[in-house]
C-alpha atoms as one frame of an Amber mdcrd trajectory, in Angstrom:
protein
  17.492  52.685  31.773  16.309  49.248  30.345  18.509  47.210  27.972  15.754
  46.630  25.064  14.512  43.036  24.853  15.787  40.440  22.676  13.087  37.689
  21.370  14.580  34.569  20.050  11.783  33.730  17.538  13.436  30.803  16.603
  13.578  29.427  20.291  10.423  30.314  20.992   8.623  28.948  18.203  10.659
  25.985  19.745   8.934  26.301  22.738   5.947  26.172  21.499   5.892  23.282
  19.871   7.534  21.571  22.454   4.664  22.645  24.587   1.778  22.003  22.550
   3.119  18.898  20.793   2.179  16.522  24.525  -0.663  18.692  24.969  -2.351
  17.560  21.849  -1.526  14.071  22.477  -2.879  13.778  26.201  -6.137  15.693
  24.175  -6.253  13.281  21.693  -6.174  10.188  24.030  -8.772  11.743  26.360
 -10.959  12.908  23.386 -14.154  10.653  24.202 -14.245  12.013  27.795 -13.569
  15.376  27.034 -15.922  15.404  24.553 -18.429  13.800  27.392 -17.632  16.813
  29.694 -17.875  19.775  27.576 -21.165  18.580  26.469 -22.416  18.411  29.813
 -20.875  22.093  30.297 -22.190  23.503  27.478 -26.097  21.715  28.615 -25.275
  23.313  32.221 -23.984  26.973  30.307 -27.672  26.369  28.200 -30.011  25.663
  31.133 -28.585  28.414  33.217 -29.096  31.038  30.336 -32.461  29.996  30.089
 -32.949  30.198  33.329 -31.801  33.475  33.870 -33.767  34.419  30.365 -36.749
  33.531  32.119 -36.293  35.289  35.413 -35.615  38.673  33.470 -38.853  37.967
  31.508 -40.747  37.739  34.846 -39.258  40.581  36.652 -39.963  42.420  33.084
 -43.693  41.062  33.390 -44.445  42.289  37.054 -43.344  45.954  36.315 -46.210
  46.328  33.775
């Protein structure tokens, strides 16, 4: 049998921060390219929905 498992709360809220705190900083440095690059991705994610919206249309189309 298992022993149950112990969370420290306290050490891993700890963690946490200690994570996220250099995260946010190497974010916040790197905010006007990452800003550049998930507007590109979300202009790629766009033209490739339409895309696909307009292939369904046309397979939709030819069936009638």
């Amino acid at each position: 049998m298992r022993a149950p498992l112990n969370i420290d709360l306290e050490y891993t809220a700890k963690a946490i921060v200690g994570i996220a705190s250099p995260v946010v900083g190497v974010v916040t440095s790197f905010q006007e390219q990452i800003e550049w690059h998930l507007r590109i991705a979300s202009l790629l994610v766009g033209l490739a929905v339409g895309i696909l919206s307009l292939v369904a249309m046309a397979r939709k189309m030819r069936r009638r």
